[in-house]
DSSP file (Angstrom, degrees, kcal/mol; ACC not computed):
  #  RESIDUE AA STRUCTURE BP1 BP2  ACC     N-H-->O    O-->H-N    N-H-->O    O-->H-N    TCO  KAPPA ALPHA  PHI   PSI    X-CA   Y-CA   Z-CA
    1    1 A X              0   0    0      0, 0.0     2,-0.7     0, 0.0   109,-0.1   0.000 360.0 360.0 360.0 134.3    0.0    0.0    0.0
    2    2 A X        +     0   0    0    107,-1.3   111,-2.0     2,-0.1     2,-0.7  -0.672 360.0 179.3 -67.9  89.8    0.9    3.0   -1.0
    3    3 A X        +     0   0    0     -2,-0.7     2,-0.6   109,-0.2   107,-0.1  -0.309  30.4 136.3-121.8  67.7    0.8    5.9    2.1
    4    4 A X        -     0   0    0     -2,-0.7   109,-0.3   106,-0.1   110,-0.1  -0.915  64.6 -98.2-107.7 142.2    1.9    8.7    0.6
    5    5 A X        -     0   0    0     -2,-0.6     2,-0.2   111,-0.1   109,-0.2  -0.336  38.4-156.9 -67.3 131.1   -0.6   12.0    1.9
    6    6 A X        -     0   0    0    107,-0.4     2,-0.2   105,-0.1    -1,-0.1  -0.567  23.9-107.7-111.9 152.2   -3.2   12.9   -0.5
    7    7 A X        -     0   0    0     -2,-0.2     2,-0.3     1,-0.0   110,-0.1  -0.758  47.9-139.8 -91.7 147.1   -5.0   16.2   -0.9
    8    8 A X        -     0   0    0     -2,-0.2     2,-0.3   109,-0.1    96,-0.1  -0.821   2.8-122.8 -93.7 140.9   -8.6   15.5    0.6
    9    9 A X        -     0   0    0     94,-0.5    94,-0.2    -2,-0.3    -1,-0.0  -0.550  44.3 -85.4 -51.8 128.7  -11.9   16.6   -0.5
   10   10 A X        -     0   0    0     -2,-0.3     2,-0.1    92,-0.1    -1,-0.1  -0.220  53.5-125.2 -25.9 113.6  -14.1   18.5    1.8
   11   11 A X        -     0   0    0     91,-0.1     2,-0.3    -3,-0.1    91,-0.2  -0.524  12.7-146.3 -63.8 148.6  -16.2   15.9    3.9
   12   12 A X  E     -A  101   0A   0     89,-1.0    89,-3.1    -2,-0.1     2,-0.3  -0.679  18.9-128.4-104.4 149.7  -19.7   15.8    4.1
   13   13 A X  E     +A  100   0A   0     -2,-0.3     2,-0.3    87,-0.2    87,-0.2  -0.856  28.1 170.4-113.5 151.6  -21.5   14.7    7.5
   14   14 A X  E     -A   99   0A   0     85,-1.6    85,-2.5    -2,-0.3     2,-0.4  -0.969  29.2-133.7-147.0 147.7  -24.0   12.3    7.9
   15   15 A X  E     -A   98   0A   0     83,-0.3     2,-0.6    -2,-0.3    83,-0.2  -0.906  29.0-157.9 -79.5 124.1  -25.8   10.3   11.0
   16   16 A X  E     -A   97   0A   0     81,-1.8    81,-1.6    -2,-0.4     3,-0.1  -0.886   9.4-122.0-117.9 130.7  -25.8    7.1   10.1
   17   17 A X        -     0   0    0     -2,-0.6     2,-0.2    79,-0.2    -1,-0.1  -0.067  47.8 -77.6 -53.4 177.4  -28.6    4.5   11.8
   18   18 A X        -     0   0    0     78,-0.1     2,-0.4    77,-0.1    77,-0.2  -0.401  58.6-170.1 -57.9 135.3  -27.5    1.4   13.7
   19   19 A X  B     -G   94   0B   0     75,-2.9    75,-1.1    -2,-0.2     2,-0.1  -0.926  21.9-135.7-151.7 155.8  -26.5   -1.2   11.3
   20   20 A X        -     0   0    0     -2,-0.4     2,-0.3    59,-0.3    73,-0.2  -0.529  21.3-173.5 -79.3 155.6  -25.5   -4.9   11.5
   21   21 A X        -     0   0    0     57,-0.2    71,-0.7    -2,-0.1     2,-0.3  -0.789   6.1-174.8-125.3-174.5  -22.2   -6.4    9.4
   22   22 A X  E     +H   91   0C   0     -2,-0.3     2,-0.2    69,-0.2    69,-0.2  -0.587  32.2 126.3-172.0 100.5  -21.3  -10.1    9.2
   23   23 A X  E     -H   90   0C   0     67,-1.4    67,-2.0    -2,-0.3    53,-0.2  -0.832  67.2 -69.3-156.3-150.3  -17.8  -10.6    7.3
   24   24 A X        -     0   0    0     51,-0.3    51,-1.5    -2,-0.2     2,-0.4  -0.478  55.5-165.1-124.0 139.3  -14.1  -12.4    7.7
   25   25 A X  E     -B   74   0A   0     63,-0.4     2,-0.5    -2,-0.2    49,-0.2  -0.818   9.1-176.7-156.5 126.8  -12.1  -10.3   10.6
   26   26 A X  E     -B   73   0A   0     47,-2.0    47,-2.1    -2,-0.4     2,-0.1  -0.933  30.7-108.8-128.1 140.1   -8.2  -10.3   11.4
   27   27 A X        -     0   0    0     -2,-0.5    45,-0.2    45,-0.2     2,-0.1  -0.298  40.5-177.6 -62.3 142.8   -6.0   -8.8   14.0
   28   28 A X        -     0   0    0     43,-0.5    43,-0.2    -2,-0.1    44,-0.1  -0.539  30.4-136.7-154.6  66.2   -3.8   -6.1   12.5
   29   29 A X    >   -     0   0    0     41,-0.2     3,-3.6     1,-0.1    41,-0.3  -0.379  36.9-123.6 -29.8 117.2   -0.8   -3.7   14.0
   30   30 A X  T 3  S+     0   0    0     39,-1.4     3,-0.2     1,-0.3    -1,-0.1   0.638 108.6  56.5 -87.7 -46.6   -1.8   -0.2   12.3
   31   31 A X  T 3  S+     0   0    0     38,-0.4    -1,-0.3     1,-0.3     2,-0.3   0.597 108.3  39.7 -62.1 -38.6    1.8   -0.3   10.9
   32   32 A X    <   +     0   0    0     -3,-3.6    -1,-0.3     1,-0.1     3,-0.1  -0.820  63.5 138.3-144.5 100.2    1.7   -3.4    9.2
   33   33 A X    >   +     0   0    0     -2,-0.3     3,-2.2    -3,-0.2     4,-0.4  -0.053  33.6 118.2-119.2  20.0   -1.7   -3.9    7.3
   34   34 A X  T 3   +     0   0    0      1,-0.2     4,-0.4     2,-0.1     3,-0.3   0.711  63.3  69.3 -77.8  -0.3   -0.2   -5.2    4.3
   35   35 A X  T 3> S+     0   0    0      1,-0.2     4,-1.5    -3,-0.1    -1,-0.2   0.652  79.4  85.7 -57.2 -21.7   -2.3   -8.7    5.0
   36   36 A X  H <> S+     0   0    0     -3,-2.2     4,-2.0     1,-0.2    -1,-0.2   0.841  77.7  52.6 -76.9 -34.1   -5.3   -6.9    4.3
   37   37 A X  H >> S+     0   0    0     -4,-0.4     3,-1.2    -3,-0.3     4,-0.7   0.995 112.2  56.1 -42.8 -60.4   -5.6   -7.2    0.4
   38   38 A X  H >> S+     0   0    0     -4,-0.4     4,-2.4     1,-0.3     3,-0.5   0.753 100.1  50.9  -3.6 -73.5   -5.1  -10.8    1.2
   39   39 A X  H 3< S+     0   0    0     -4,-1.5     4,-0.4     1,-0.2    -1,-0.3   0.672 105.9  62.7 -83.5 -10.0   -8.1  -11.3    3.7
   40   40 A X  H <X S+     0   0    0     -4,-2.0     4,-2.7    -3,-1.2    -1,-0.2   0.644 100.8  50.8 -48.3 -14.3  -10.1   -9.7    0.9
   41   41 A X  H <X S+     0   0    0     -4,-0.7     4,-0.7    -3,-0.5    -2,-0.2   0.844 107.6  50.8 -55.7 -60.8   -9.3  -12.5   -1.3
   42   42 A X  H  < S+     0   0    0     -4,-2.4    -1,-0.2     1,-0.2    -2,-0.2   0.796 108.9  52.4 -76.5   1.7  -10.2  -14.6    1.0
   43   43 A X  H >4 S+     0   0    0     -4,-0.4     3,-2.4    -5,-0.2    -2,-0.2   0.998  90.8  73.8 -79.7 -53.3  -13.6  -12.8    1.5
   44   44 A X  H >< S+     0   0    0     -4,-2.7     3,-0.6     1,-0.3    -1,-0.2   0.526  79.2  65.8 -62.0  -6.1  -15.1  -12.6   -2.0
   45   45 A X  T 3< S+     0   0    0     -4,-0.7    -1,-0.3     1,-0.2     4,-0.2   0.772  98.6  63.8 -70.6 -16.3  -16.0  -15.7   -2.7
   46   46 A X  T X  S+     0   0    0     -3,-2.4     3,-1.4    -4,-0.1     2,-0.8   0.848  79.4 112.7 -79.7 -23.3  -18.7  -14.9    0.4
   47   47 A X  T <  S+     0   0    0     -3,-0.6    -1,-0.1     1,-0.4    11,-0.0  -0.656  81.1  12.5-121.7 126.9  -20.7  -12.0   -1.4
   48   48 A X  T 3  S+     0   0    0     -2,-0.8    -1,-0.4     3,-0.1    -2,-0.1  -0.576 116.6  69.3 127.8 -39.8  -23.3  -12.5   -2.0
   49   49 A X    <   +     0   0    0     -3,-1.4     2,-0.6    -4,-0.2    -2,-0.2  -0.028  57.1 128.8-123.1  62.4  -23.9  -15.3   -0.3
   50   50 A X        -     0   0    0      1,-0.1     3,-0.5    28,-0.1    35,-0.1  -0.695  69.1-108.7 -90.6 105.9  -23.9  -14.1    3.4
   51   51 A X  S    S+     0   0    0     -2,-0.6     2,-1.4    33,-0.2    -1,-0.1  -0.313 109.5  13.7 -22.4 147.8  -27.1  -15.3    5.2
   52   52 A X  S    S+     0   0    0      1,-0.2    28,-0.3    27,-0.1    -1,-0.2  -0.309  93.9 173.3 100.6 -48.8  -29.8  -12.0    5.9
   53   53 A X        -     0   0    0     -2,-1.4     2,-0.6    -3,-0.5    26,-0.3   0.511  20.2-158.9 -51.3 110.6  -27.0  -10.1    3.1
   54   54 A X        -     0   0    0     24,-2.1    24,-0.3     3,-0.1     3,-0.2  -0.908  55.0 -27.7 -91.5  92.9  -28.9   -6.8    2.7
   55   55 A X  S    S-     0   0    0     -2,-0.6    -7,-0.1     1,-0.1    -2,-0.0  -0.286  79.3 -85.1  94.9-161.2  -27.3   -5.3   -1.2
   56   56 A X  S    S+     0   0    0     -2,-0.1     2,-0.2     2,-0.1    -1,-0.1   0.372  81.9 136.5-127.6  18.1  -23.9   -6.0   -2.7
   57   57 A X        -     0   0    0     -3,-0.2    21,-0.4    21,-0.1    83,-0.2  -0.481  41.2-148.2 -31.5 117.6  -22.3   -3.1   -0.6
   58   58 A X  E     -C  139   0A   0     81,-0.7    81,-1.2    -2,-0.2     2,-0.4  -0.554   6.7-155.7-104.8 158.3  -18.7   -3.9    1.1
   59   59 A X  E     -CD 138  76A   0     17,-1.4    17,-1.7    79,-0.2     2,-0.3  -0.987  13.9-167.4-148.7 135.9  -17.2   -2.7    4.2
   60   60 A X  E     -CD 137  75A   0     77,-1.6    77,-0.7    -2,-0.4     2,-0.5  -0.842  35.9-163.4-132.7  97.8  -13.6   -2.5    5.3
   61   61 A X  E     - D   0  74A   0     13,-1.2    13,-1.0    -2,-0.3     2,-0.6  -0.895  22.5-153.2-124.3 144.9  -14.0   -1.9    8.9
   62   62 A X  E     + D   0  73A   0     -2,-0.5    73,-1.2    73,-0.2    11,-0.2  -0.638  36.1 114.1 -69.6 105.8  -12.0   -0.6   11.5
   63   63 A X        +     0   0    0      9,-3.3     9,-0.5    -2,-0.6    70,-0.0  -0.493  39.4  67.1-146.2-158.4  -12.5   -1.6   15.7
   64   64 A X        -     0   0    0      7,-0.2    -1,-0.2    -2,-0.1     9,-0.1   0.800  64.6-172.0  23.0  44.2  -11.7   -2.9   18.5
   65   65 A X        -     0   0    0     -3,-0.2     2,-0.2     6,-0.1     6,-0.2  -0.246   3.6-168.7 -40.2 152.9   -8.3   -0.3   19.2
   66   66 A X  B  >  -I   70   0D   0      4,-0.6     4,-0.6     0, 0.0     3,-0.4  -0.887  39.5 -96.7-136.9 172.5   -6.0   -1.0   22.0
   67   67 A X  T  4 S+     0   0    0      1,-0.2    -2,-0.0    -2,-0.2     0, 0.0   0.249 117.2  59.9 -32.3   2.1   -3.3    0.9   23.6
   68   68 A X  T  4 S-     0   0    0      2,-0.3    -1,-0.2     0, 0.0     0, 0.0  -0.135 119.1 -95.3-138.2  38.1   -0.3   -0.9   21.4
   69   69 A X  T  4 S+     0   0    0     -3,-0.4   -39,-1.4   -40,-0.1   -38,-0.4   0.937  82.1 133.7  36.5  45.4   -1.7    0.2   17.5
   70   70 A X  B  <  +I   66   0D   0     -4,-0.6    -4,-0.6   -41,-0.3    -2,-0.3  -0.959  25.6 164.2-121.1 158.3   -3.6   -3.1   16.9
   71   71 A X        -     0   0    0     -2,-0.4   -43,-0.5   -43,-0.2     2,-0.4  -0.383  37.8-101.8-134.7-167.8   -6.8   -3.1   15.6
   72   72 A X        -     0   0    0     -9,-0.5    -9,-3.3   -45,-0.2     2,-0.4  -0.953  23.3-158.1-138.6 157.7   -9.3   -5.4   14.0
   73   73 A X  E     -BD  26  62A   0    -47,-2.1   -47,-2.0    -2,-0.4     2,-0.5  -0.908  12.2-165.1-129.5 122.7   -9.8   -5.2   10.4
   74   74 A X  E     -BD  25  61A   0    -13,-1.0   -13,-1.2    -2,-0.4     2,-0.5  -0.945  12.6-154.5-126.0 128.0  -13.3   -6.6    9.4
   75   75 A X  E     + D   0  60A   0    -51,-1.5   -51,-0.3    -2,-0.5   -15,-0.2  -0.868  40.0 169.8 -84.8  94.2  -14.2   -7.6    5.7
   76   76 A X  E     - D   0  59A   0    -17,-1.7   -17,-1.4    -2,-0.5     2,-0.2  -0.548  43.8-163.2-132.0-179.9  -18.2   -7.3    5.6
   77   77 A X        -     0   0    0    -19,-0.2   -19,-0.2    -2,-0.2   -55,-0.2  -0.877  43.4-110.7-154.5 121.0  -21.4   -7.2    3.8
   78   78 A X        -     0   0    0    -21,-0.4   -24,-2.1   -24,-0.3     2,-0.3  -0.444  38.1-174.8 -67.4 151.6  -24.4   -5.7    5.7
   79   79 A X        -     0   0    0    -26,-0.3   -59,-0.3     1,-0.1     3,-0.1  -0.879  31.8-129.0-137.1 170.5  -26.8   -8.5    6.5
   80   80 A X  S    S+     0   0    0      1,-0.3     2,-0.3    -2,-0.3    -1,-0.1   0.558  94.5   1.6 -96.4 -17.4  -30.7   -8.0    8.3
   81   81 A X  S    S-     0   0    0      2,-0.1     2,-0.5     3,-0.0    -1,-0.3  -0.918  71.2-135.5-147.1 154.3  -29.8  -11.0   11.2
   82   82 A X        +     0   0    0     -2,-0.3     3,-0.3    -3,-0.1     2,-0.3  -0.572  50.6 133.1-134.9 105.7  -27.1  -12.7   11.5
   83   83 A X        +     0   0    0     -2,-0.5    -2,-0.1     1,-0.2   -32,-0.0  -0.713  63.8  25.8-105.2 167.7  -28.0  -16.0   12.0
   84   84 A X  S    S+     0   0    0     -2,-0.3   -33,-0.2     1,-0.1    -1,-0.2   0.892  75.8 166.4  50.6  43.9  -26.5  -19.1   10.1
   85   85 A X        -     0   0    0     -3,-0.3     2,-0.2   -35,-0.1    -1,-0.1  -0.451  42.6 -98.1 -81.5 150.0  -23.5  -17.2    9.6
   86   86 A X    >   -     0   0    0      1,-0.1     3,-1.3    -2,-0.1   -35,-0.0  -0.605  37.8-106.6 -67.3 167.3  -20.0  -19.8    8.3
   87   87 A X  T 3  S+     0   0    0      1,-0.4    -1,-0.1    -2,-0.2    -2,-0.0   0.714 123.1  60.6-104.2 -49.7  -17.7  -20.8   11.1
   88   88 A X  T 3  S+     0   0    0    -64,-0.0   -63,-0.4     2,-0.0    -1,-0.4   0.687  93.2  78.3 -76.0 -15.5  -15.3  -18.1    9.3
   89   89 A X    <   -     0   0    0     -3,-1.3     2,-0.3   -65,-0.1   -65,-0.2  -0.684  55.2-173.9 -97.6 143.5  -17.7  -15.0    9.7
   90   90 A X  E     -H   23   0C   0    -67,-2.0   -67,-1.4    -2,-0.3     2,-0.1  -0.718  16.9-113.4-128.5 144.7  -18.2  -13.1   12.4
   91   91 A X  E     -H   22   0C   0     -2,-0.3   -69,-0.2   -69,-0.2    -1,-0.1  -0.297  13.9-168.4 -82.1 177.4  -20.8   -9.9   13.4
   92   92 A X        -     0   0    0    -71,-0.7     2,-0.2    -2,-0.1   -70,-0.1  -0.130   9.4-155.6-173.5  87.2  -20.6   -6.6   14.2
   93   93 A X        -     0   0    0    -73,-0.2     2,-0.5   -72,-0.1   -73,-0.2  -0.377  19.7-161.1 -72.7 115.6  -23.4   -4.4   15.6
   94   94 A X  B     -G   19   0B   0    -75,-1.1   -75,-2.9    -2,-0.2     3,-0.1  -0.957  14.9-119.2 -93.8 107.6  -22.8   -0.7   14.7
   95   95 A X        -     0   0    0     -2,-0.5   -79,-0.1   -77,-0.2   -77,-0.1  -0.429  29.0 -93.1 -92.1 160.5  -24.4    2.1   16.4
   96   96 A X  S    S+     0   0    0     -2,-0.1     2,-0.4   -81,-0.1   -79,-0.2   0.292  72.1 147.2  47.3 113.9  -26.4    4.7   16.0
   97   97 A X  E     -A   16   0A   0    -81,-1.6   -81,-1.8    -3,-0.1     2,-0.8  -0.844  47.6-114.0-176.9 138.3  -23.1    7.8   15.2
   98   98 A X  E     -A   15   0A   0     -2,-0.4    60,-2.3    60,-0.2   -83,-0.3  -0.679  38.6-164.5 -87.4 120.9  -22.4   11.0   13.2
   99   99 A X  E     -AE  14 157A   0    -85,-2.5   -85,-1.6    -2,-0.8     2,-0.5  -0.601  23.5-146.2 -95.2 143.8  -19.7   10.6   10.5
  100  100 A X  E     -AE  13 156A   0     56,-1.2    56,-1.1   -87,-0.2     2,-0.8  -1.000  31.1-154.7-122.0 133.2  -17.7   12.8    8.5
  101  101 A X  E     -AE  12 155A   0    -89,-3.1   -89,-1.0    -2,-0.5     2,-0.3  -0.764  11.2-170.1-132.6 119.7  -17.2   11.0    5.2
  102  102 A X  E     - E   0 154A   0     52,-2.4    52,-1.4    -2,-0.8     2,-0.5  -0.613  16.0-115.8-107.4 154.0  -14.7   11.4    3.0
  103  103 A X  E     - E   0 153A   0     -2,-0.3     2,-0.5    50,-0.2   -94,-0.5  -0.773  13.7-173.1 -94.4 124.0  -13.6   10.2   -1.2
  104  104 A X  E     + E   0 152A   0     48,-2.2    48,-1.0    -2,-0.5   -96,-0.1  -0.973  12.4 165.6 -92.2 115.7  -11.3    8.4   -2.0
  105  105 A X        +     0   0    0     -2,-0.5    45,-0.3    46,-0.2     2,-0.2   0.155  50.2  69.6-104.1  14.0  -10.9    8.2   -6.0
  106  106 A X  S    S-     0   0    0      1,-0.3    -2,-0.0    43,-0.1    46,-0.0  -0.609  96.7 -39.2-108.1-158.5   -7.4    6.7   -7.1
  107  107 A X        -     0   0    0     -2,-0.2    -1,-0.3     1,-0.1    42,-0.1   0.625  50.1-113.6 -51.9-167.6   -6.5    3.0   -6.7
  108  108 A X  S >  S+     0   0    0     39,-0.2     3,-2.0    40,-0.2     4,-0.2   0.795 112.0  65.6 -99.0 -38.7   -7.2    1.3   -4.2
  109  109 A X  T 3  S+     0   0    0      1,-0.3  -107,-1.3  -108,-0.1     3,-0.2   0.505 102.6  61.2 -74.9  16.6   -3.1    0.9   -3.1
  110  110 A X  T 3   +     0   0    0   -109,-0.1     4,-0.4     1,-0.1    -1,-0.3   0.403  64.2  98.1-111.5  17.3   -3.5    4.6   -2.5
  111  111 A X  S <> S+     0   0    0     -3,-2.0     4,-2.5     2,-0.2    -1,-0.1   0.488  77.2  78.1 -96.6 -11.9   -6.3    4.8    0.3
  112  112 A X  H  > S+     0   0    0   -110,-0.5     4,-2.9    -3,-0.2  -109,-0.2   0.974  90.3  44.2  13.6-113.8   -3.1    5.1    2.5
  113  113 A X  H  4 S+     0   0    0   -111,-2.0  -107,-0.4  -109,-0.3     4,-0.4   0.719 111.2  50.4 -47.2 -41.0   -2.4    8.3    1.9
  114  114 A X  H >> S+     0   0    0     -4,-0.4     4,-3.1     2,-0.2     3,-3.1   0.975 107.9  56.1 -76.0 -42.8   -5.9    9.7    2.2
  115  115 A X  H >X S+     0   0    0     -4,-2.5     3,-1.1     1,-0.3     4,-0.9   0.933 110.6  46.1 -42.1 -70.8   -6.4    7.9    5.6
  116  116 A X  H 3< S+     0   0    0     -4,-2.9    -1,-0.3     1,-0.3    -2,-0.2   0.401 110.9  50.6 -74.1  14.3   -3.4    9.6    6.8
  117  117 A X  H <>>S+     0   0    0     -3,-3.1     5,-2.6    -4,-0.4     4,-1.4   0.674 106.3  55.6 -92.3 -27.8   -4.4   12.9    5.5
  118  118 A X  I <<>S+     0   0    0     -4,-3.1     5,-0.6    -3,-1.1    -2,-0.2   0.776 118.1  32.3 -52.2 -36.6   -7.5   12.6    7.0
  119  119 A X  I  <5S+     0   0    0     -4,-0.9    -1,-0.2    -5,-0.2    -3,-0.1   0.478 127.3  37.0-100.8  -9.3   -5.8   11.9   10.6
  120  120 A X  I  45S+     0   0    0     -5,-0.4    -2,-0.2     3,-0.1    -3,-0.1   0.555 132.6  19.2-127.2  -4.0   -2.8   14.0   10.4
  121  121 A X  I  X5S+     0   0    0     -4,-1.4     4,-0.7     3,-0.0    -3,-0.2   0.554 129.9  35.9-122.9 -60.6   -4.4   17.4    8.1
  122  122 A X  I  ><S+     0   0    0     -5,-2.6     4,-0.5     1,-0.2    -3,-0.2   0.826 112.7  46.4 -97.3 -11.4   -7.8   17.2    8.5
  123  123 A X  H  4<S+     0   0    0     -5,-0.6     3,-0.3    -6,-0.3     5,-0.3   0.895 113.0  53.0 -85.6 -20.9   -8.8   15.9   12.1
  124  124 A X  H  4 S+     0   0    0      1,-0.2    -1,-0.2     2,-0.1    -2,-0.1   0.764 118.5  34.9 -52.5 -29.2   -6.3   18.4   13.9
  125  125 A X  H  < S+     0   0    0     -4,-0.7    -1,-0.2    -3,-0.1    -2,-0.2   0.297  99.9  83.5-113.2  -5.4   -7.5   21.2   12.3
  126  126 A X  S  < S-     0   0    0     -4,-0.5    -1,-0.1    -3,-0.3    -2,-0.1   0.548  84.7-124.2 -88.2  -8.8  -11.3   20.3   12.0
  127  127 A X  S    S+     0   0    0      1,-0.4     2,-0.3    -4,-0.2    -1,-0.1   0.281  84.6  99.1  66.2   8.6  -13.0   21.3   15.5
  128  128 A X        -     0   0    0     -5,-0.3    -1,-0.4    30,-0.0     2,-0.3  -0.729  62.6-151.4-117.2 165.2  -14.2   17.8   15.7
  129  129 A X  E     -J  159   0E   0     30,-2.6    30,-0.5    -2,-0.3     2,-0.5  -0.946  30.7-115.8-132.9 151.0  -12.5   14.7   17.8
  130  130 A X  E     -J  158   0E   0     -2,-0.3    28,-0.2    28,-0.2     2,-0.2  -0.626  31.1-134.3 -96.3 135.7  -13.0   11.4   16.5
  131  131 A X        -     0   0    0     26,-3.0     2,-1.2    -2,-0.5    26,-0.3  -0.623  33.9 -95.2 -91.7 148.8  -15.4    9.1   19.1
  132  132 A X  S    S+     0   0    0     -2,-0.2     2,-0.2   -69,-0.0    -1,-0.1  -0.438  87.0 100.4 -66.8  97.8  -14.4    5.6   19.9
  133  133 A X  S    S-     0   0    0     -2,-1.2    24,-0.5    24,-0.1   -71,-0.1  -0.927  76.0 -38.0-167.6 129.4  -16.5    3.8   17.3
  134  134 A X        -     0   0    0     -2,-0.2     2,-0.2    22,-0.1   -71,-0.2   0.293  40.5-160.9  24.8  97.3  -16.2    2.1   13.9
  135  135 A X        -     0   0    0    -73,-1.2   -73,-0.2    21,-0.1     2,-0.2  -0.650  28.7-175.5 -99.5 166.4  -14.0    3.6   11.3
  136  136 A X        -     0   0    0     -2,-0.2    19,-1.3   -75,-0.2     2,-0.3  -0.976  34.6-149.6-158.7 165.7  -15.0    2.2    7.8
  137  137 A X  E     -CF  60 154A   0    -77,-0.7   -77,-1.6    17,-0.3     2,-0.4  -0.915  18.0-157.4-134.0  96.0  -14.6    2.0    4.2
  138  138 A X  E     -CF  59 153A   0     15,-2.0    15,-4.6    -2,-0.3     2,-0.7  -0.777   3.2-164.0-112.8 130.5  -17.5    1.4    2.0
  139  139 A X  E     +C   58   0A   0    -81,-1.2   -81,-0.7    -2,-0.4    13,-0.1  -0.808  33.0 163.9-123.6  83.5  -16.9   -0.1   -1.4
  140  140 A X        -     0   0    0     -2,-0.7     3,-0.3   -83,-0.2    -1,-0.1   0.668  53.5 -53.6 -86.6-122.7  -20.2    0.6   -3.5
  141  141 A X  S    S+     0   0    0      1,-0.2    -2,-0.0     3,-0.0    -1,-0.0   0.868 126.6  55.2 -93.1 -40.4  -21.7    0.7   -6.6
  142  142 A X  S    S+     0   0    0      2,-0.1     9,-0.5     8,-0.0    -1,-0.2   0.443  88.1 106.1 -73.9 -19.9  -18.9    3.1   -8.1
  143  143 A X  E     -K  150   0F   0     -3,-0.3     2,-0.4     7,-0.3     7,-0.2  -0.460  58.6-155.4 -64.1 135.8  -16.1    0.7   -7.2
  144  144 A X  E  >> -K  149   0F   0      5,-1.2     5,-0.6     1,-0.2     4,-0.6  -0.992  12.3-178.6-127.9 105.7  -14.5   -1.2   -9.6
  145  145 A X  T >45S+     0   0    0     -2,-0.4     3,-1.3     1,-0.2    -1,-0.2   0.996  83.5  54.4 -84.7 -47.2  -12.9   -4.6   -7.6
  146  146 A X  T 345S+     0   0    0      1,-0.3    -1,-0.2     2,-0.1    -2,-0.0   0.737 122.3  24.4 -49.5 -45.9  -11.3   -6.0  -10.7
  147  147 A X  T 345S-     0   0    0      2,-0.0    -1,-0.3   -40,-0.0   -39,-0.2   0.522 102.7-127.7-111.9  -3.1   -9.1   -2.8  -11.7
  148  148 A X  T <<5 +     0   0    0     -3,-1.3   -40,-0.2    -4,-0.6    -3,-0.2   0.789  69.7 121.7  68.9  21.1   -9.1   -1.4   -7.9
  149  149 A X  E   < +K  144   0F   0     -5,-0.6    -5,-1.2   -42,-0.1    -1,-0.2  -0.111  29.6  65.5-106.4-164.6  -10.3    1.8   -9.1
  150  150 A X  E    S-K  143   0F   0    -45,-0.3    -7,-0.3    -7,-0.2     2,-0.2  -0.137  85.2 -33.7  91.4 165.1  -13.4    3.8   -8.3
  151  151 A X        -     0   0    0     -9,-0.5     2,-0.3   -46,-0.1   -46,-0.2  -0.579  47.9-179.1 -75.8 147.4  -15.0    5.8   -5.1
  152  152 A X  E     -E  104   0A   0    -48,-1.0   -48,-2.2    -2,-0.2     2,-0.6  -0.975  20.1-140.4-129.7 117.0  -14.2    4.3   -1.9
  153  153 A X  E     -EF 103 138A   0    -15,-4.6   -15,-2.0    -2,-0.3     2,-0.6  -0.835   6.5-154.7-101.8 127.6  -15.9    6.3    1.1
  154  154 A X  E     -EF 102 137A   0    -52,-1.4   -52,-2.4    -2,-0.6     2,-0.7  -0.818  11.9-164.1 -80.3  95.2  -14.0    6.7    4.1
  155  155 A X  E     +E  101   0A   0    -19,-1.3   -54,-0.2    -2,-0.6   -18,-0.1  -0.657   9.3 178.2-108.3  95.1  -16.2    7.2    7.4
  156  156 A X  E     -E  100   0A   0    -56,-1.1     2,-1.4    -2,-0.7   -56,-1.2  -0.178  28.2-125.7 -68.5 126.7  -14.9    8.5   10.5
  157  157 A X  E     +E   99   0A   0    -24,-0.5   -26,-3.0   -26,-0.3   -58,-0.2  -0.619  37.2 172.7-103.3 143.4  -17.1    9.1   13.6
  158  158 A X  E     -J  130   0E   0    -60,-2.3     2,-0.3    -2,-1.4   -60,-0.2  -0.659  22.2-175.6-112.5 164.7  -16.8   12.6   14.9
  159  159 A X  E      J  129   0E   0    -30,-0.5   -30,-2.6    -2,-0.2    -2,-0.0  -0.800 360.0 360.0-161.5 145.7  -18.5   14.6   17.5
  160  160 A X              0   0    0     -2,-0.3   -30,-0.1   -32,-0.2   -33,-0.0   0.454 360.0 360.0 -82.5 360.0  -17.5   18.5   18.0
């Protein structure tokens, strides 16, 4: 991946309901995420056919911080229950939170840099503090997986 700082767009803000996820989720030091192409690999073969699977929306989300810059890195699909999940899938209940939601539009090995313009230009400077909650990556309609191209939206939860 590619983390070199990218000029950001203005973000737009949004309250976003509660929603459920159900996807493939691996432990991850912030430093060294380069597994994560990987566990998408191993994810697509599920979507679409994720029990409850509400659209064909994707999620690259971020949780479970600790104190030592590990994370968990969750591959997902929203589903409406998730019951009868595979062995390999996992939930993730997302509340109720106000977002500031930002574009990414080159490749995909360049979403880097905009993450880290996002934390190191725009959240210092922004009057907002980011709450302990879900960061995410939604990879919609506009997304291209085959060429890696396309919007990716990056959504950070904020409160002023």
């Amino acid at each position: 991946m590619d983390e070199t700082p990218t000029q950001l767009e203005p973000p737009r803000f949004e309250d976003r309901r509660p929603f459920l996820l159900a996807g493939l989720t691996e432990r991850y030091n912030t430093a060294k995420i380069e597994g994560i192409p990987v566990q998408w690999q191993r994810f697509a073969p599920h979507i679409g056919k994720v029990p409850g699977q509400v659209g064909w929306t994707c999620y690259g989300v971020c949780f479970n911080f600790d104190g030592a810059d590990n994370m968990d890195y969750m591959c997902a699909v929203e589903v409406s229950v998730a019951s009868a999940l595979p062995a390999e899938l996992t939930e993730l209940q997302v509340a109720e939170q106000k977002y500031a939601v930002f574009a990414h539009r080159g490749h995909i090995s360049k979403i880097g840099g905009t993450w880290d313009a996002i934390f190191k230009q725009w959240l210092p400077t922004s009057g907002y503090r980011m709450v302990k909650a879900p960061q995410f990556e939604i990879y919609g309609e506009e997304f291209n997986s085959r060429t890696g191209t396309g919007l990716v939206e990056i959504w950070i939860p904020v409160e002023r």
